[in-house]
C-alpha positions as a Markdown table, in Angstrom:
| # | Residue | x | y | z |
|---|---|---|---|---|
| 1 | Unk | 98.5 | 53.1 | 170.4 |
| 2 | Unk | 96.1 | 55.4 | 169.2 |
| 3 | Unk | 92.4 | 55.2 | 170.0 |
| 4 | Unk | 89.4 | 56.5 | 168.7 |
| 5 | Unk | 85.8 | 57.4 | 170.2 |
| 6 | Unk | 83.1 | 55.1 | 168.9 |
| 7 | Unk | 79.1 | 55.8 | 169.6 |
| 8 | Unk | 76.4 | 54.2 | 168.7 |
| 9 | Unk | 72.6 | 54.2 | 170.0 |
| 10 | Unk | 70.9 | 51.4 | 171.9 |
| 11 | Unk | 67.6 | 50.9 | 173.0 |
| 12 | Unk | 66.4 | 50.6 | 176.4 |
| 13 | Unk | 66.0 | 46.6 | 176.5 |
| 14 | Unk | 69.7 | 46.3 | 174.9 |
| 15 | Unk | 70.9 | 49.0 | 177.3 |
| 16 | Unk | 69.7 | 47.2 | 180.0 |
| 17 | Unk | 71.3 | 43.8 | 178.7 |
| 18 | Unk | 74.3 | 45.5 | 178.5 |
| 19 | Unk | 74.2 | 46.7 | 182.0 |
| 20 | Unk | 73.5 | 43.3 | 183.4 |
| 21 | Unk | 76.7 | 42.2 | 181.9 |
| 22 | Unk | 79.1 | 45.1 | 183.8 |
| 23 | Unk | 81.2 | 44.0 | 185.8 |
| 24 | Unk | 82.4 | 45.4 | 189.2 |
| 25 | Unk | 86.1 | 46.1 | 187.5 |
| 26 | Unk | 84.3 | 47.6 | 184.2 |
| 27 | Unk | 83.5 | 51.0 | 186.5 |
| 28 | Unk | 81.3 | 52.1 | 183.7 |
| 29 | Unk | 78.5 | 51.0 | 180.9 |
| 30 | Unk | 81.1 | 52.7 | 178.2 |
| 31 | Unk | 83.9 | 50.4 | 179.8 |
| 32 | Unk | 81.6 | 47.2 | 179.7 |
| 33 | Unk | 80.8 | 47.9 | 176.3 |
| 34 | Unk | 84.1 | 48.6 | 175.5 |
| 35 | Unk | 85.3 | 45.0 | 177.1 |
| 36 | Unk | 82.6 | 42.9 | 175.3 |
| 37 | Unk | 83.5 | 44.0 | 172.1 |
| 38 | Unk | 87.3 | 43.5 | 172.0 |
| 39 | Unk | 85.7 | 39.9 | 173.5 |
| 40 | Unk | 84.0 | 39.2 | 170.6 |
| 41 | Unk | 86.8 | 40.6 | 168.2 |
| 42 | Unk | 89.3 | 38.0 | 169.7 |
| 43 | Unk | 86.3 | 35.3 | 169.9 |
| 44 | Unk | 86.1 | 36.0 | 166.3 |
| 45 | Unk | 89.6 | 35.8 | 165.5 |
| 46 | Unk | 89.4 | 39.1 | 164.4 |
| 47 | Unk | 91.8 | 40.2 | 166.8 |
| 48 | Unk | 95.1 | 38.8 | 167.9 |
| 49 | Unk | 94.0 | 36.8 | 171.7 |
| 50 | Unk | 96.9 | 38.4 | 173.8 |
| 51 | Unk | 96.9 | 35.7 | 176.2 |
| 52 | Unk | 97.2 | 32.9 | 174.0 |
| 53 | Unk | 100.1 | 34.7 | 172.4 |
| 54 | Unk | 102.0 | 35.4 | 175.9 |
| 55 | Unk | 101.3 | 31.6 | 176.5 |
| 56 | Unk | 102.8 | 30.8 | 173.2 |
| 57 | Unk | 106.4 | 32.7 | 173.8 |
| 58 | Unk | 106.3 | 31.4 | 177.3 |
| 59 | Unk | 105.9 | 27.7 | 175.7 |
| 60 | Unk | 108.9 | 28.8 | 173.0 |
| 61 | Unk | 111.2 | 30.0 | 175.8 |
| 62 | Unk | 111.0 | 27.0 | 177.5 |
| 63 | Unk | 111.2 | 24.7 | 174.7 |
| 64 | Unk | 114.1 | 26.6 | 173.7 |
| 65 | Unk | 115.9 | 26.6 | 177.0 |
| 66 | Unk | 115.1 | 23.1 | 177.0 |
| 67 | Unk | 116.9 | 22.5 | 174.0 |
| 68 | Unk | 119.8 | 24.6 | 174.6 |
| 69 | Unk | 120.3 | 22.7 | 177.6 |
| 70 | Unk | 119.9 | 19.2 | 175.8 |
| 71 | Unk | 122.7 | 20.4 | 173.4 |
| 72 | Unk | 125.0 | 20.9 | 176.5 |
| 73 | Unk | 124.5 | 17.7 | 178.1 |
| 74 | Unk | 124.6 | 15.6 | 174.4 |
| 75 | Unk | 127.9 | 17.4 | 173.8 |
| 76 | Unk | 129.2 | 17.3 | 177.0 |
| 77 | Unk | 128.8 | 13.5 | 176.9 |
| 78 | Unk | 130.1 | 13.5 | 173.2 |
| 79 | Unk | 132.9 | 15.0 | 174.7 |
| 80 | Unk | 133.6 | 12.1 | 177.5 |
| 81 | Unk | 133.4 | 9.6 | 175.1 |
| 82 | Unk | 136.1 | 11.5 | 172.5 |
| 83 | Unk | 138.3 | 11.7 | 175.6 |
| 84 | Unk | 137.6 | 8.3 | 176.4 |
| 85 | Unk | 138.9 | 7.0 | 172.8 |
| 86 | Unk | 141.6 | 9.4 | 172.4 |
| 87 | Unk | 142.7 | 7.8 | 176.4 |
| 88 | Unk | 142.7 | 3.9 | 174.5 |
């Protein structure tokens, strides 16, 4: 994905605000800045939350390897019971 350089000015007291918000992984003002605002975008629903989404395939693999192994147990006992009748 492509990015793009965005600047804008702040003022001292929302420069400081910002800073108290860094975090120790954030390495940098431009990277803390950077972080709260994809925050917000997601918060927002602006933005796709990519967690939620990677919980939300996990939870359709599951279901769907749940299901797939429903099918094989109904039709494996569908199966015994066909045997079963054609046996009387």
């Amino acid at each position: 994905m492509a990015t793009k350089i965005v600047s804008f000015r702040m003022d001292d007291s929302e420069l400081a605000a910002l800073e108290a918000l860094k975090l120790p992984e954030d390495g940098s003002i431009h990277a803390t800045a950077a972080r709260l605002l994809k925050e917000l975008l997601v918060h927002s629903g602006a933005m796709p939350n990519p967690a939620v989404e990677e919980v939300s395939t996990l939870i359709d693999q599951k279901v769907n390897q749940k299901l797939a192994e429903f099918r094989t147990e109904i039709q494996a006992q569908f199966e015994a019971i066909e045997r079963k009748l054609k046996a009387s």
